[in-house]
C-alpha positions in Angstrom: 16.6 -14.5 -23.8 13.9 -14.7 -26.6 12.6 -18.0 -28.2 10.3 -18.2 -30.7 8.6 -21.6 -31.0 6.6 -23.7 -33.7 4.4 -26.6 -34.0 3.7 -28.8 -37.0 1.3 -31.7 -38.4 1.3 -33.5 -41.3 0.7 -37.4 -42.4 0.3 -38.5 -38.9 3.1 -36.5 -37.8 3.9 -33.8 -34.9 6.9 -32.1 -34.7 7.7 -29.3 -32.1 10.7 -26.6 -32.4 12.2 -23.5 -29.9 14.4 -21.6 -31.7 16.4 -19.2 -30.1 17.7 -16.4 -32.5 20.9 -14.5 -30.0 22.2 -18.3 -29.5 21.7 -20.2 -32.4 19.8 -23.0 -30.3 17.5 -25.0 -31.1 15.2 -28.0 -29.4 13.1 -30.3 -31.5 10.6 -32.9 -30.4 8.7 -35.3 -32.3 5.2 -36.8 -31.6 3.4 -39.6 -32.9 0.4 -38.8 -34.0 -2.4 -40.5 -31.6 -6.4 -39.8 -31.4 -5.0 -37.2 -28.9 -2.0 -35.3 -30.8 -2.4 -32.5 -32.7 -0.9 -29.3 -33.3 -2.0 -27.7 -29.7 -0.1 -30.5 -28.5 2.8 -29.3 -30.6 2.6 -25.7 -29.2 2.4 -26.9 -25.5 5.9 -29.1 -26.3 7.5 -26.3 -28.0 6.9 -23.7 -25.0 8.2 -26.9 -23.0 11.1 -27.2 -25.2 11.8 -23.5 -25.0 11.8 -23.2 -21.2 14.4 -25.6 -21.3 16.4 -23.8 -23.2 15.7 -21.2 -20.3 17.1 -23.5 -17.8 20.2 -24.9 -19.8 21.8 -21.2 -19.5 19.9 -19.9 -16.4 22.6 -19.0 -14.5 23.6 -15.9 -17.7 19.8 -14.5 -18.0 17.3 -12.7 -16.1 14.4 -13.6 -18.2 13.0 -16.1 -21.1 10.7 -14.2 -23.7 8.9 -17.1 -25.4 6.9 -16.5 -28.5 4.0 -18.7 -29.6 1.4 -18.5 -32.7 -1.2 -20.5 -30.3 -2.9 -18.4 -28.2 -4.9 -22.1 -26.7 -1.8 -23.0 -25.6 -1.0 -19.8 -23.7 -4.5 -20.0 -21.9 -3.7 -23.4 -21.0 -0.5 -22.7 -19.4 -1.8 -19.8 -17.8 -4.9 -22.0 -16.7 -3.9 -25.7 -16.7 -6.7 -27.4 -14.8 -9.0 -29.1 -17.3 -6.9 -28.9 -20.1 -6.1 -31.8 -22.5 -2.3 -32.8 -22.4 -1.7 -32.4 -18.5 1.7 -33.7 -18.8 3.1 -31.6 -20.9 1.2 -28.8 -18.9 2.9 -30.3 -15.7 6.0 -30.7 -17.2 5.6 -26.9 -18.4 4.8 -25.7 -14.8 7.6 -27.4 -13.1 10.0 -25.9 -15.7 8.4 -21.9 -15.2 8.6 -23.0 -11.3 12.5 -23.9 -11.3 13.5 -20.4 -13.5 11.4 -18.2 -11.1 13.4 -20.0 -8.1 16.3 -18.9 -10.4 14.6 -15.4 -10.1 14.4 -15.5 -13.8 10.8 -13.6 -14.9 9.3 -15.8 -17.8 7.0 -14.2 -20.4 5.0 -16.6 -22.8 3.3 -14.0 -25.6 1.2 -14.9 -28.7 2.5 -13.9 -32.0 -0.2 -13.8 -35.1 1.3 -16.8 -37.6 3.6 -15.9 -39.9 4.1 -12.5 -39.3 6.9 -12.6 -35.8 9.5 -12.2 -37.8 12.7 -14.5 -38.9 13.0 -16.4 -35.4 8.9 -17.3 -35.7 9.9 -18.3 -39.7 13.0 -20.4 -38.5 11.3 -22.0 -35.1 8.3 -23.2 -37.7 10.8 -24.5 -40.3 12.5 -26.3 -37.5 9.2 -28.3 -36.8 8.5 -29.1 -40.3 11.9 -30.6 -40.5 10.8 -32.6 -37.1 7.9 -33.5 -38.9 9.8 -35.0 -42.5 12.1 -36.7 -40.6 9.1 -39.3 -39.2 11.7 -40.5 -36.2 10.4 -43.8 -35.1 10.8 -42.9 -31.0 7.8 -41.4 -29.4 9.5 -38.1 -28.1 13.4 -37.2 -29.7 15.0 -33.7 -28.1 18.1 -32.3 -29.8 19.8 -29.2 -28.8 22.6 -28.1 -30.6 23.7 -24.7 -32.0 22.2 -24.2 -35.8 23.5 -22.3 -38.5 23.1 -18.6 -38.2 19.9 -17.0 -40.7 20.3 -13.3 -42.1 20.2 -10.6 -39.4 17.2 -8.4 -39.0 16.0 -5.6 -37.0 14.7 -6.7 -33.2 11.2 -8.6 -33.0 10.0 -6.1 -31.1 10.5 -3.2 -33.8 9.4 -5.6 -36.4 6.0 -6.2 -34.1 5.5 -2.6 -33.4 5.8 -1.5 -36.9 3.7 -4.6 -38.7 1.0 -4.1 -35.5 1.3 -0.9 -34.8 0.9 -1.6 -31.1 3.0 -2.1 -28.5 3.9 -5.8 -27.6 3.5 -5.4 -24.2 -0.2 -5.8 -24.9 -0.5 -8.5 -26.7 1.1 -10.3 -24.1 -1.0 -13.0 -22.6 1.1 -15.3 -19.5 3.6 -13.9 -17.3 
């Protein structure tokens, strides 16, 4: 399973998305903006958002492939202990902790912005849209199936040719 995720500010606004491409899924969550939110915060609740996908269909996969453009948010899942947001960073752990009971491997990598593809471009218009809808609850998740976007080749050709280095390095958490 690969999901791409995205995280947005704007106005006093954060919105977080996961987008998975194969299943037309989606999560969204909004944040009010707070001395403390910003778009890190975003990132951490769309890796959140996209392990839950992860666990929704659990019992079908073997692994969640989740794509980020925040590399801080990587290092802080990989190292959690002084990092700002520790609930979403505990709610992150306990999520990675129930798919490897699961025996599912999960993979968090860092994608440069705007260049991972049509999943990275739908998971950040998905937070934008978060983002312009200004819901007046602190934290809002929705999954529901999305309409499909034009087909394209694998991310993973589309990285290897734009990079011209295998993906496996640039791979940061596993």
């Amino acid at each position: 399973m690969w999901v791409y995720t995205g995280g947005s500010g704007k106005d006093g606004q954060i919105g977080a998305a996961a987008w998975c491409e194969e299943r037309k899924w989606m999560a969204n969550a909004y944040l009010r903006l707070d001395n403390h939110s910003n778009v890190y915060a975003a990132s951490l609740m769309g890796i959140s958002e996209a392990l839950g996908l992860g666990l929704r269909v659990r019992s079908t996969i073997k692994q969640v492939n989740i794509f980020t453009e925040n590399q801080a948010a990587i290092l802080s899942v990989k190292r959690p202990q002084l990092q700002s947001r520790q609930y979403i960073l505990r709610d992150i752990a306990r999520k990675i902790n129930q798919l490897r009971q699961s025996n599912i491997r999960v993979c968090i990598r860092w994608i440069p912005a705007h260049s991972g593809g049509p999943g990275a471009e739908k998971a950040s218009q998905l937070a934008k849209s978060v983002v312009k809808k200004s819901w007046e609850v602190e934290s809002t998740i929705i999954v529901a199936p999305v309409a499909p976007i034009a087909p394209a080749a694998p991310v993973h050709q589309q990285h290897q040719i734009r990079h011209r280095e295998p993906l496996q390095q640039q791979q940061l958490y596993q």
